[in-house]
C-alpha positions as CSV (number, residue, x, y, z in Angstrom):
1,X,125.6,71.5,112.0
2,X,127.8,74.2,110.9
3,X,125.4,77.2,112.2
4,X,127.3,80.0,110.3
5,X,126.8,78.5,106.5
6,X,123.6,77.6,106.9
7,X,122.9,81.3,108.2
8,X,124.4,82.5,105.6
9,X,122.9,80.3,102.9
10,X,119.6,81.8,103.7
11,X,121.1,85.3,104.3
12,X,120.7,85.2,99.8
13,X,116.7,84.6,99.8
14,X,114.4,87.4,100.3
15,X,112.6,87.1,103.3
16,X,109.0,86.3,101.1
17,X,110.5,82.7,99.6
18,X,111.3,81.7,103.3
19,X,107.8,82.3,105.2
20,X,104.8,80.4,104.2
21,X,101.1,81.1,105.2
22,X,98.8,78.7,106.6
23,X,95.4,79.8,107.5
24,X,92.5,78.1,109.6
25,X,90.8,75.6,107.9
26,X,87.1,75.0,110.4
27,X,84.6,77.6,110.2
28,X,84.8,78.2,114.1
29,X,88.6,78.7,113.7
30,X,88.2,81.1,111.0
31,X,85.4,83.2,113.1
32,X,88.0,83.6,116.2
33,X,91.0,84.2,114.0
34,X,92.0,87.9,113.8
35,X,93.4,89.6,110.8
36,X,92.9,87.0,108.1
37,X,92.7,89.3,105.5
38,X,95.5,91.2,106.4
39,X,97.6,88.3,106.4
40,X,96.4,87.2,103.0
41,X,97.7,90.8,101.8
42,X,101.0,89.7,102.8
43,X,103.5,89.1,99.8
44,X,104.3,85.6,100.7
45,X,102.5,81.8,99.8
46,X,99.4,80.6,100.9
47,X,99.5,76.1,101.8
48,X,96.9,74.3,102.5
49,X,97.2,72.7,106.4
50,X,97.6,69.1,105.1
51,X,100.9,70.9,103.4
52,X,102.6,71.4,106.6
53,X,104.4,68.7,107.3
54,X,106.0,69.0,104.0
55,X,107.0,72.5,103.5
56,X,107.8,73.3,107.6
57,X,111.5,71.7,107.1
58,X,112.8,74.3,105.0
59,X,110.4,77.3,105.3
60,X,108.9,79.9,108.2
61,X,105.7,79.1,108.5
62,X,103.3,81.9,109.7
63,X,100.1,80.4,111.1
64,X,97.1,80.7,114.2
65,X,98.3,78.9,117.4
66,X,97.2,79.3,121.1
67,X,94.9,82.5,120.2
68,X,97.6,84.3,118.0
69,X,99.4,85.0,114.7
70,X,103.0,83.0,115.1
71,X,106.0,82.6,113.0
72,X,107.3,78.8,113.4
73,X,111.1,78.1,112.2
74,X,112.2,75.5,109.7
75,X,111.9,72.2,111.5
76,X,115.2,71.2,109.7
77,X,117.5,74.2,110.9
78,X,118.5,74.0,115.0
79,X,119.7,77.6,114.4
80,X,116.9,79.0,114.7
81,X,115.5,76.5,117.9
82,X,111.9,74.9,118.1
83,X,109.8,77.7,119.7
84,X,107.9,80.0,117.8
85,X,108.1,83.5,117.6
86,X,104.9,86.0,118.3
87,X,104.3,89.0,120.3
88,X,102.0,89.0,123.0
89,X,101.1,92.0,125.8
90,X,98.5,89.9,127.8
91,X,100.0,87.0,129.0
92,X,103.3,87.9,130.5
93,X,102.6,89.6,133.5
94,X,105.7,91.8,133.1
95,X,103.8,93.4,129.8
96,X,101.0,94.1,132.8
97,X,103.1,96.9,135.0
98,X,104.4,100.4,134.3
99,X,107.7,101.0,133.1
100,X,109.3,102.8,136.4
101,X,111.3,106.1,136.1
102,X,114.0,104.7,137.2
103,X,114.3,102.5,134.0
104,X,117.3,103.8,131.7
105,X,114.5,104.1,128.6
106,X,112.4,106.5,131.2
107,X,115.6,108.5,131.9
108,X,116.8,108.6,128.2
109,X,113.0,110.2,127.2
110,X,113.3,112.2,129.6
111,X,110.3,110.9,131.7
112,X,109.5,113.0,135.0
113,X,106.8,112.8,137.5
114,X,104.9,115.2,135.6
115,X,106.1,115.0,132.4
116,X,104.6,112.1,129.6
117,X,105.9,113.4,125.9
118,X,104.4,112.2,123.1
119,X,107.2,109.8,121.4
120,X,107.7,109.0,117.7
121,X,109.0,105.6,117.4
122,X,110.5,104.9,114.2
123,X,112.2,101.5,114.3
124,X,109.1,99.7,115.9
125,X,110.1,96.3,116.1
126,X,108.3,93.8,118.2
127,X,107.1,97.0,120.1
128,X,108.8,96.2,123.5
129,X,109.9,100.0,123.9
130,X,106.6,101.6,122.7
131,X,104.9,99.6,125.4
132,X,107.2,100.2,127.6
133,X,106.3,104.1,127.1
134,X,103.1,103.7,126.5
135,X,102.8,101.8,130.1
136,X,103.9,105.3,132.0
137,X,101.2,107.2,130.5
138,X,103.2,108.6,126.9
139,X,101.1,108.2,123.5
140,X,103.2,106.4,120.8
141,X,103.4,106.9,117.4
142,X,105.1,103.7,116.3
143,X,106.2,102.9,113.1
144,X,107.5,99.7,111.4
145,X,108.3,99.1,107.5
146,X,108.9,95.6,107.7
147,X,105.1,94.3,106.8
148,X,105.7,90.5,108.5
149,X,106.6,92.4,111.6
150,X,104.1,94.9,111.2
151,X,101.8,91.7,110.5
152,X,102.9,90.4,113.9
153,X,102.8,93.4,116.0
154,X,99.6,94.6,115.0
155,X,97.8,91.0,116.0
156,X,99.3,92.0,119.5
157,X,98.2,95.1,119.9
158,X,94.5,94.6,118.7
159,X,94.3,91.3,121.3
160,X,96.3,93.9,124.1
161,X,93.1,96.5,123.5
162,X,90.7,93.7,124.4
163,X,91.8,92.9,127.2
164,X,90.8,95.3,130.4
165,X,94.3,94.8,131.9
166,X,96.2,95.8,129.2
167,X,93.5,98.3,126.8
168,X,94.6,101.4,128.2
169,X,98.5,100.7,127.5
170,X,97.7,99.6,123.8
171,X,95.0,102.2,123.1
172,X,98.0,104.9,123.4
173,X,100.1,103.3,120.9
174,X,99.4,104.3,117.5
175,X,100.9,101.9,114.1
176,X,101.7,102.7,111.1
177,X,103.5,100.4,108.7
178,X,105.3,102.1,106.4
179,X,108.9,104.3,106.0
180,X,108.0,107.7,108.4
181,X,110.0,109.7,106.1
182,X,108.0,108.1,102.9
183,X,104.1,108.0,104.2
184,X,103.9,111.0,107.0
185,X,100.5,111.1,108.5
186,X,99.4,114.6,108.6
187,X,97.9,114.1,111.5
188,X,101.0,113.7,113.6
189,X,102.8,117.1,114.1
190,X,105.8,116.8,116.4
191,X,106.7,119.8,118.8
192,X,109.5,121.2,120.7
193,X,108.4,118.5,123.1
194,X,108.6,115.4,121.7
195,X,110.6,112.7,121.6
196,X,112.2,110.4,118.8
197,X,113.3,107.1,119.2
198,X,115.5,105.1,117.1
199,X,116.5,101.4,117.8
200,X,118.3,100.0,114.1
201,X,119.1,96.9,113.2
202,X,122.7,95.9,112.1
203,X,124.1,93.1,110.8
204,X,124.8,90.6,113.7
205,X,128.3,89.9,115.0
206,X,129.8,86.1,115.3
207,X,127.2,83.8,115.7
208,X,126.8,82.7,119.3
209,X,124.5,80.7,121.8
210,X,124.3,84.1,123.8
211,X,121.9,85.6,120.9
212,X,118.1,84.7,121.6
213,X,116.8,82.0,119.1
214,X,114.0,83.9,118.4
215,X,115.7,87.3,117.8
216,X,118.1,85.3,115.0
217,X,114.0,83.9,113.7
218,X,114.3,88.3,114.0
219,X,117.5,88.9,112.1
220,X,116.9,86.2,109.8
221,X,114.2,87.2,108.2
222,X,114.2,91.1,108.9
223,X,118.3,91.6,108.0
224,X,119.7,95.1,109.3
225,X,118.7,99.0,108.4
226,X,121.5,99.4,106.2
227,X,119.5,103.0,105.7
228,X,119.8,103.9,109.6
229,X,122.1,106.6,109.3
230,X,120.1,108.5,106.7
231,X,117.1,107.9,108.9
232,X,118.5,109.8,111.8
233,X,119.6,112.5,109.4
234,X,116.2,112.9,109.1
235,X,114.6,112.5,112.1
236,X,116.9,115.2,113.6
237,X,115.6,118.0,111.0
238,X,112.2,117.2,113.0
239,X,111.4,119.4,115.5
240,X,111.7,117.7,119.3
241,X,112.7,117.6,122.8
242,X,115.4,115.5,122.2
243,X,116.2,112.4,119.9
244,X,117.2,108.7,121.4
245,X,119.4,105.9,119.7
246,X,119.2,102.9,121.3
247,X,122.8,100.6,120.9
248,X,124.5,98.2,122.0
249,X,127.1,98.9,124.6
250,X,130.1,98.6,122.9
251,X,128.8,99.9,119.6
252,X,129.7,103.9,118.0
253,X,127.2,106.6,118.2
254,X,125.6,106.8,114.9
255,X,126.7,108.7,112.2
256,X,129.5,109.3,114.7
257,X,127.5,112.2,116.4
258,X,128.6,112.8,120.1
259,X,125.5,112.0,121.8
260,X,124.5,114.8,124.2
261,X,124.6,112.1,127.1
262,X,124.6,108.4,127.2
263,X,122.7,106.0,129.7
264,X,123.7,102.2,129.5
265,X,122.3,99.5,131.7
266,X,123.9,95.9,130.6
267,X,123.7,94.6,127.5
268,X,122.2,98.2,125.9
269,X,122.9,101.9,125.3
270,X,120.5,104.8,124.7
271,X,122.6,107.5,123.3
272,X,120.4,111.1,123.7
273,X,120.7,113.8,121.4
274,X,118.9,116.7,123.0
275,X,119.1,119.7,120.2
276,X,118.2,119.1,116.2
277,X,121.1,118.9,114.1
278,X,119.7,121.0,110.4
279,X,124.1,121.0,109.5
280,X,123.9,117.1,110.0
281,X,124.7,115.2,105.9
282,X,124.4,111.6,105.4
C-alpha cells in the first residue's frame, strides 16, 4: 500500500465524515457507559451496531470497549495499524507515580521542592503533560478545542477520579474545551506565578514506521495548529512566571523568539520563555 497517498487522500475530508458513532445497544451496557450524551453532542454520525461491519473499512469508529470511550481505525487502511486509540490514567501503572523533578517537564516549569505553580495548559491533547503535572502536586487548567479529543480525554479523567489510586491526580486537573483566547473562564486569573504551557501540532514530516500508529489515528484526524504562533502571541500578553513550548528537537523556537533556555531530553524540546513579551506581533 502506498501509505503516503492514502494519507493524503483523507488529509481532504474533515475530520466529522471519517469518525462514526456507535453506542451500546443492552440496557446494562447503556447503565455502565459514561458520557453517552456527550457523545451524542458530537458533530459526527450515529450507526446502529449491526452497521459495523459495514462502515468500519473506511471510517473511525468511536465506540464503548473494555470500560471506555475508544476511537478504532479503518479496518481497510494498515496506516493507521489495528489497535485502538483511547486514553486511560488507571490501568498503566506509569500514569500511577509522580512525575520526579528531575524530569525535563519538571525543570522546564520550573518545579522545586517547594514550589507547585498553577499551570495553564493550552494545547491539551491526550493530557499526558497535565497529568504529568498534576501528579507532583500542580493544579491544571487544561484546555483542548478539538471536541473528539476533548470527547476522549474527558472519559479519562472522569474514570481517573473514581479510582482511589489515581482521584487525587485527576481532581487537580481542570477541562475546558474550547479556544482559551475565545471562551476565558473568569474564574481562572493567572499571576506572576504561573505557568503556560504550549505543545502545537504541525504538519508531520515524511511518513515513517518510527511515528506511533496511534499518534498518525492523532494527526489524522486532529491535523496541525496552523494558528500556533498567534496563540503564543497571546499567551505571552498573560501575566506568568514563565511560558513553555514544547518541540521537537530539531525544530525552530516559535515565532522565532530566542527561548530564555532550552531543556531537551531525546526525541523532545521544551523551549522556556521566562518574561512576557507585550512588543511580540504575529
Amino acid at each position: 500500500m502506498d501509505l503516503s497517498h492514502s494519507l493524503t487522500v483523507s488529509a481532504s475530508l474533515s475530520w466529522t465524515d471519517k469518525v462514526r458513532l456507535v453506542l451500546p445497544t443492552a440496557d446494562a451496557d447503556r447503565r455502565e457507559v459514561s458520557l453517552i450524551q456527550q457523545a451524542q453532542l458530537l458533530p459526527i454520525p450515529t450507526v446502529c451496531s449491526e452497521e459495523l461491519a459495514e462502515i468500519q473499512p473506511d471510517h473511525f469508529v468511536l465506540r464503548y470497549s473494555d470500560g471506555c470511550w475508544q476511537l478504532f481505525p479503518p479496518t481497510d487502511n494498515d496506516a493507521f495499524g489495528r489497535h485502538s486509540l483511547g486514553i486511560d490514567f488507571v490501568q498503566n501503572a506509569r500514569f500511577n507515580q509522580p512525575m520526579t523533578l528531575r524530569e525535563p517537564l519538571a525543570k522546564a516549569a520550573g518545579l522545586r521542592a517547594n514550589r507547585r505553580p498553577v499551570v495553564i495548559d493550552l494545547t491539551a491533547g491526550l493530557g499526558r503533560d497535565s497529568w504529568a503535572l498534576a501528579s507532583t502536586g500542580c493544579t491544571v487548567f487544561a484546555f483542548e478545542r478539538h471536541p473528539l479529543i476533548h470527547f476522549l480525554l474527558s472519559d479519562a479523567l472522569l474514570r481517573a477520579r473514581l479510582e482511589p489510586k489515581t482521584h487525587d491526580i485527576a481532581s487537580r486537573i481542570h477541562l475546558y474545551g474550547s479556544d482559551a483566547r475565545e471562551a476565558w473562564p473568569e474564574t481562572i486569573k493567572p499571576d506572576k506565578d504561573t505557568v503556560w504551557l504550549m505543545d502545537p501540532m504541525f504538519p508531520e514530516r515524511q511518513k515513517s514506521a518510527l511515528v506511533k500508529k496511534d499518534m498518525r489515528i492523532f494527526h489524522e484526524l486532529v491535523g496541525s495548529d496552523e494558528d500556533a504562533v498567534a496563540l503564543f502571541v497571546w499567551a505571552r500578553r498573560q501575566p506568568a512566571n514563565r511560558y513553555v513550548v514544547k518541540r521537537p528537537p530539531q525544530s525552530p523556537a516559535l515565532a522565532g523568539a530566542k527561548p530564555s533556555m532550552s531543556i531537551s531530553s531525546g526525541r523532545v524540546r521544551f523551549d522556556c520563555y521566562i518574561k512576557p513579551a507585550a512588543s511580540l506581533t504575529q
